[in-house]
N, C-alpha and C positions, 0 to 999 in steps of 0.2 A: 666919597666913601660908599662901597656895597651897604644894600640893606644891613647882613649880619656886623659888618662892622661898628653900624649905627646902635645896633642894641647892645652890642657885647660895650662900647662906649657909657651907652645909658643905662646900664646894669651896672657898671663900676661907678658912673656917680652916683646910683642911688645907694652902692655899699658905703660909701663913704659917709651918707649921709645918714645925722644919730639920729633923725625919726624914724628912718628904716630899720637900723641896726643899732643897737646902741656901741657905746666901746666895749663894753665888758663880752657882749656875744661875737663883737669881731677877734675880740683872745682868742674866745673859745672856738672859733671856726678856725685859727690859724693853727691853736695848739688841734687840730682834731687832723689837720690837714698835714700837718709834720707827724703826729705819730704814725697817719696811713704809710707816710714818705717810708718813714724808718721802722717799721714794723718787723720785731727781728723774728726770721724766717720767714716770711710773706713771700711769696714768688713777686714779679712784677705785674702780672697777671691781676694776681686778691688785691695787692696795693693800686692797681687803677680802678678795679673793681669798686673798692671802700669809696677812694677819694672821687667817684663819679656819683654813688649814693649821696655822699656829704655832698656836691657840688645841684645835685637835683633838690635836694630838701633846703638850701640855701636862697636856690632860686625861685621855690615856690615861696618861699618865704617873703623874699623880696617882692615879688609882683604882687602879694596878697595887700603887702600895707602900703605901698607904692599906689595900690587903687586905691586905698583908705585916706594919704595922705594930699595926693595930686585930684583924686577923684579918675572915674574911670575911663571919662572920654577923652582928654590929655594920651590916658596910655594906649587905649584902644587905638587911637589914630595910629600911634606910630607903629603899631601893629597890624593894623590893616594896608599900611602904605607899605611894608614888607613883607607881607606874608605872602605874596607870589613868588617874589625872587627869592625867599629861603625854602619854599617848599621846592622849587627847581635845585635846589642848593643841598637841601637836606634830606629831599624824599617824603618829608612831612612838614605841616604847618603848625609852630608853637601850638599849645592851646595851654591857660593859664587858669584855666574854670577845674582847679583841684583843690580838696580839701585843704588847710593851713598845714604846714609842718613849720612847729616851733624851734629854734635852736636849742633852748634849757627845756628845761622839763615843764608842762603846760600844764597849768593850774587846774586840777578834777574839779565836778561838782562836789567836792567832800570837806570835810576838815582841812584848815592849814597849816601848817608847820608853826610850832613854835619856840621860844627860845629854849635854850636847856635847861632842864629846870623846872618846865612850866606844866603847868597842869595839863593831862591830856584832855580835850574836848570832850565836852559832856555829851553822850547821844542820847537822844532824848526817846522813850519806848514807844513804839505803834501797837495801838491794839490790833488783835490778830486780826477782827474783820475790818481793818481799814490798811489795804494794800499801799505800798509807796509807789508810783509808778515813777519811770523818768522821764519827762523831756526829750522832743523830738532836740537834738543837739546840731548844730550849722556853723558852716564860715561863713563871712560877707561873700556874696555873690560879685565880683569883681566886672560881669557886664551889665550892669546896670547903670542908666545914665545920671547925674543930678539933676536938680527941678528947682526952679527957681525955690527964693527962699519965701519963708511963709513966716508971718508974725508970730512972737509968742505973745502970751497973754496972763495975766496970774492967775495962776490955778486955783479953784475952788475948791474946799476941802468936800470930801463926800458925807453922805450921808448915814448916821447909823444905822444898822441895821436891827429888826424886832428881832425876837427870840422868839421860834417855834415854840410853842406847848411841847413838854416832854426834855427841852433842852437841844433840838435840833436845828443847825444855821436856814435863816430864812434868809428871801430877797423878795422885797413885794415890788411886782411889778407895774410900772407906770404907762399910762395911756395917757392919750391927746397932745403927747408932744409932736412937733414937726417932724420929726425921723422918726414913729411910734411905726413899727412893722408888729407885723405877728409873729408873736413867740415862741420859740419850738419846743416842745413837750420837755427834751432834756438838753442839757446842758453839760457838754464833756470837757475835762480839764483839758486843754489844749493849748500848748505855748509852743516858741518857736526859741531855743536861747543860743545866741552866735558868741562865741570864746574871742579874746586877743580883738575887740572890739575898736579902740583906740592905738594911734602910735603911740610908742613911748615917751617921747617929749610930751605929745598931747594926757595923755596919761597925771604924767607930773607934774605938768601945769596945771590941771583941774585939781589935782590931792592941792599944789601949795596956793590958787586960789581960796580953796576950802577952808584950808588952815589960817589962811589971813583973814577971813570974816567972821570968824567964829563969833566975834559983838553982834553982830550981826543977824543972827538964827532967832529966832521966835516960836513958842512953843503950838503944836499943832493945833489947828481947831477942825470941828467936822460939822455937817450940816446937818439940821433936821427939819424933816419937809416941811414943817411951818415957817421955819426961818429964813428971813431975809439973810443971814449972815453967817458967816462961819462961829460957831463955841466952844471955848476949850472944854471937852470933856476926857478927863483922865481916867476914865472908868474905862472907855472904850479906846481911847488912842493915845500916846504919849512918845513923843516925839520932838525936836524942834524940827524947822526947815529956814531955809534961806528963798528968798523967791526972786532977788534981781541974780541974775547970773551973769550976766553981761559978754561979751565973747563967748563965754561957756557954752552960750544956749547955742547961738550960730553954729559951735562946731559940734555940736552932738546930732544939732538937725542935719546938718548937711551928712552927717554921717548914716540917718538912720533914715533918710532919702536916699542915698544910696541904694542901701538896702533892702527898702519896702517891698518892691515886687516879688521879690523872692518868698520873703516875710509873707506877706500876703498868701502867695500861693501855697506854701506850706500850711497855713492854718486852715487854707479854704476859703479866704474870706474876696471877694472882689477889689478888683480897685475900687480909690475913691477919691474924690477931690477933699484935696486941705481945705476945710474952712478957718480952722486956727489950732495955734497949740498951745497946750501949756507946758510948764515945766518950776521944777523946783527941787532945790537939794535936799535930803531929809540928811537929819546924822540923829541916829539913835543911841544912845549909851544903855548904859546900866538898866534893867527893869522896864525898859521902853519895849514897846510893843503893838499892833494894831488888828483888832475882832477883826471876824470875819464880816466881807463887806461886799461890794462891786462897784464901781467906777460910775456909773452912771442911771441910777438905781433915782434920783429923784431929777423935777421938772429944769433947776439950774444947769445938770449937766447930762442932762439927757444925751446930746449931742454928742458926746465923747464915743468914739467909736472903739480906738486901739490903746491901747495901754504899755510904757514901755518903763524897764525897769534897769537904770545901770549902775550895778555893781563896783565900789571902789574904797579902798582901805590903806593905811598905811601898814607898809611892811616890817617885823613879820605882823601877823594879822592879832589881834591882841583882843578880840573879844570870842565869844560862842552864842551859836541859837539865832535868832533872827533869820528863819528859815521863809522863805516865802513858797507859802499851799496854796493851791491850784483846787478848788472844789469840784468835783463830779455833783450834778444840781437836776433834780426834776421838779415839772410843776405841781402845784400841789391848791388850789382853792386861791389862785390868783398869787402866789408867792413863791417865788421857788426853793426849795427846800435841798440842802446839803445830803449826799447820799452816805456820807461819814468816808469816802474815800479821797484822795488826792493827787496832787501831782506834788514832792513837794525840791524845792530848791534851793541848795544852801549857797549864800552868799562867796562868790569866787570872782577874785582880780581882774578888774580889765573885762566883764562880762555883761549880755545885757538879754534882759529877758521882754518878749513880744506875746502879747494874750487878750483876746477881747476883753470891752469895756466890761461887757456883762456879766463875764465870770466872777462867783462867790471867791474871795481868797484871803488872805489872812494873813499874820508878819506876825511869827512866833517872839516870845520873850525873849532879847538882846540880856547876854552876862556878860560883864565887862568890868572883872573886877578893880582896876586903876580907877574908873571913872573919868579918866580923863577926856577933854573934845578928842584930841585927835587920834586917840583909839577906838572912837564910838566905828559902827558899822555906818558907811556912809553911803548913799544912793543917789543918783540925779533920775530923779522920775518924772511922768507927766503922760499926758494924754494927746493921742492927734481927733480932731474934732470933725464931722465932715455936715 
């Protein structure tokens, strides 16, 4: 078989297959592909025109979750072992390093749809001097290679944070630990958040893992730097979480190994070596919520470098609010103090959000009026440590 014969093969087994595509988007590309067909009045011309657009955003589609799913050295090879004989072939060499295009319509950072009926989403007012900003917004970078895997660990709950005098968010900063650098005067909301994150199978495996543990969940506790131990305090955070995840964990790492370097350079931040990670499901309902904090803010988890946040809810989405803020922070008498502005990001499918340990940030009040677990707002978060 020619090179191109080998892909246009392995292109059609990856459509077949429902982590790539599920059934219901292969309808949809079939019904998109007969209308271009029969398009009444279309010259022959517009109708290959359409069905070449539909056949481009099919195929970026494909090779975007193809890396997500095989990983991207698997596809990389079979792409570098052709890409001589197609560019003699075609005058150019694939390149697969494009943004995602989704077949349905791709989930905004905004409100989600809900039943008919249902209450619109409540938006919640910004005061005038605290700007919203957005998120630098990304797809997984598909040449990036994977890295061995790295332990998880159980995550530590963090620590409160004081209240500035006046009512303004603090972070008092910690010295003498083994990773203790010097700290830069300000501190910018800075995140990095990548859409369509998971395949869909993988997707639906972690929501109906989630839902079968629900005995399982434990309510949060958070640390105070005198304590040996994590405590529940519902003043400050309220929540449960799960902390074995079991396969879970392996495929979100492997997936967000994938992705770090890119991650990385987008924030600024250098590589680094995994020392460990943690991880753990939160699922918030009703009235649940978590102050403004930072991830590494006392001596237990100093270490935590990266912060990462993933997004997942049963469909349609069935609660509001649990917005995750991003602090703008300067230092201030050894603390760093909140500038009242943010970054802020509302809860969207399939999504996952990257932002240093050190960033002030906060998880607005969850409304969920059912109460139910499996409408709560659910997240697999955790820390990479280095």
């Amino acid at each position: 078989m020619t090179p191109k014969q080998i892909l246009d093969s392995f292109s059609e087994t990856l459509m077949r297959d429902e982590r790539i595509l599920s059934a219901q988007e292969r309808a949809l590309v079939a019904n998109l592909l007969q209308h271009a067909k029969t398009a009444a009045g279309a010259s022959p011309e517009t109708q290959e025109a359409v069905r070449t657009v539909i056949a481009s955003a099919i195929g970026e589609t494909v090779a975007q979750r193809a890396f997500s799913v095989l990983g991207g050295s698997i596809v990389e090879r079979i792409i570098e072992s052709s890409s001589s004989p197609l560019a003699e072939t075609t005058g150019a060499t694939p390149s697969l390093d494009k943004p995602l295009s989704t077949l349905g319509t791709p989930t905004p950072p905004g409100p989600q749809p809900q039943h008919p009926g249902a209450k619109a989403p409540r938006k919640e007012p910004q005061p005038p001097h605290q700007p919203t900003h957005r998120p630098l917004r990304e797809t997984p970078s598909p040449s990036q290679p994977q890295h061995p895997g790295t332990p998880m660990t159980t995550p530590a709950p963090p620590a409160p944070q004081p209240q500035h005098p006046g009512g303004a968010v603090t972070r008092k900063v910690v010295t003498g630990s083994s990773v203790a650098a010097e700290r830069p005067e300000v501190l910018r909301a800075n995140c990095v958040v990548l859409d369509e994150f998971l395949a869909p199978q993988e997707l639906e495996e972690l929501t109906r893992f989630t839902l079968e543990h629900e005995a399982d969940f434990q309510a949060s506790e958070v640390y105070s730097p005198s304590a040996e131990k994590g405590v529940i305090n519902d003043g400050f955070r309220r929540s449960r979480v799960l902390m074995e995840l079991g396969e879970q964990q392996e495929m979100i790492l492997a997936r967000i190994k994938s992705a770090l370097p890119r991650v990385l350079e987008r924030l600024g931040m250098e590589e680094f070596s995994i020392a460990g990670v943690e991880a753990q499901i939160t699922a918030s309902s009703d009235g649940d919520f978590f102050q403004c904090h930072d991830d590494n803010g006392s001596e237990g988890v100093a270490s935590r470098h990266l912060t990462f946040v993933y997004f997942f809810h049963r469909e349609p989405r069935q609660f509001e609010g649990g917005e995750l803020r991003i602090h703008n922070a300067h230092l201030q008498d050894g603390d760093y103090i909140s500038d009242g502005s943010y970054q802020s990001i509302v809860p969207g499918q399939n999504q996952i959000v990257f932002f240093p340990c050190e960033l002030l940030h906060e998880i607005t009040p969850v409304k969920c009026p059912s109460e139910l677990f499996a409408d709560s707002r659910f997240t697999l978060n955790g820390w990479l440590r280095r």
